[in-house]
C-alpha positions, 0 to 999 in steps of 0.5 A, a space after each residue: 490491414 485493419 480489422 475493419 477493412 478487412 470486415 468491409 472486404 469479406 462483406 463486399 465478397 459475400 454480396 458478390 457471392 449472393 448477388 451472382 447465386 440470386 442471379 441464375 450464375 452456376 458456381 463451379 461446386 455445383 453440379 450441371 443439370 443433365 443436357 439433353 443430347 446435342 443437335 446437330 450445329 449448321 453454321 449460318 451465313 456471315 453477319 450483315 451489318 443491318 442485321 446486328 442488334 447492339 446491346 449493352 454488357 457494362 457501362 465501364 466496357 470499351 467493347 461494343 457488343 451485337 448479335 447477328 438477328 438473322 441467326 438467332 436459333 433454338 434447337 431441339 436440345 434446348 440451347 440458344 445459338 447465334 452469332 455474336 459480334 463484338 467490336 473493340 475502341 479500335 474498330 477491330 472486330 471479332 465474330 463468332 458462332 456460339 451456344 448458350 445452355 439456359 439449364 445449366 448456365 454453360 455457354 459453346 464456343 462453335 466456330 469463329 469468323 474470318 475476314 472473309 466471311 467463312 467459318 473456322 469451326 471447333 468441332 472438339 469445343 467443350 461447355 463452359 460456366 457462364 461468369 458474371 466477372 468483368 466488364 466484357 462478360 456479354 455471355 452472362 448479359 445475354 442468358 440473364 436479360 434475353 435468352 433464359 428465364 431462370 434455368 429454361 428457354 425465354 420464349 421463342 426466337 421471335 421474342 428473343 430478338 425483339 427484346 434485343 431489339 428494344 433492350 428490353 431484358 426478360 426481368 
């Protein structure tokens, strides 16, 4: 490899770095805010299909991606849940109950959908950091443009779902 190329590589990275910072994205180094006490988690009803709002994650992705309108919610600890559903080329689909934690960028996977419209919940579950990588990384699209504003809650539930609606991000 030439010296020039691998300039060309450790620029690229260093845009990548600056552009995922600039962007909210916690990285692992950094410390978590502190988050309120967690409220408690009701599972909502199974999604219905004339509820879900279509949103785009990346032009390359195969997957299609919605969020059941009807479950969007924001509780007293400050974190966006709701119901996602995501749809492969093939038409398989999975659905599952899920929290976004604008404050620290963490994202909660609560249960998830079985063909029969019940819930197989993860009482034990732990917060994970929000990546920006790969095509399918619907959980960096939803805090950035339609949950959070920065590191805090992006107006209420009404709001959230009508920017999902017209695919209007917050920025």
């Amino acid at each position: 490899m030439n010296a020039a190329l691998i300039a060309r590589a450790a620029l690229l990275l260093n845009l990548v770095v600056c552009a995922n910072a600039s962007a909210g994205l916690l990285r692992d180094d950094e410390p978590a805010a502190e988050p309120k006490e967690e409220s408690a988690v009701v599972l909502p009803p199974a999604p219905k299909k004339e509820d879900l709002l279509r949103y785009e994650v990346s032009a390359t992705s195969s997957m299609r991606f919605a969020l059941d309108a009807r479950s969007v919610s924001i509780a007293d600890d400050d974190v966006v849940r709701f119901t996602s559903v995501i749809t492969s080329a093939s038409g398989v689909e999975n659905v599952s109950y899920e929290g976004i934690r604008c404050k620290s960028g963490e994202r909660k996977l609560y249960a998830s959908g079985r063909p029969d419209g019940s819930w197989n919940a993860f009482p034990n579950a732990d917060w994970r950091r929000i990546s920006s990588g790969g095509a399918n990384s619907y959980h960096a699209t939803l805090l950035q443009e339609f949950f959070c504003d920065g590191d805090t809650v992006a107006g209420k539930v009404p709001m959230m779902v009508e920017r999902l609606r017209r695919k209007k991000p917050v920025r």
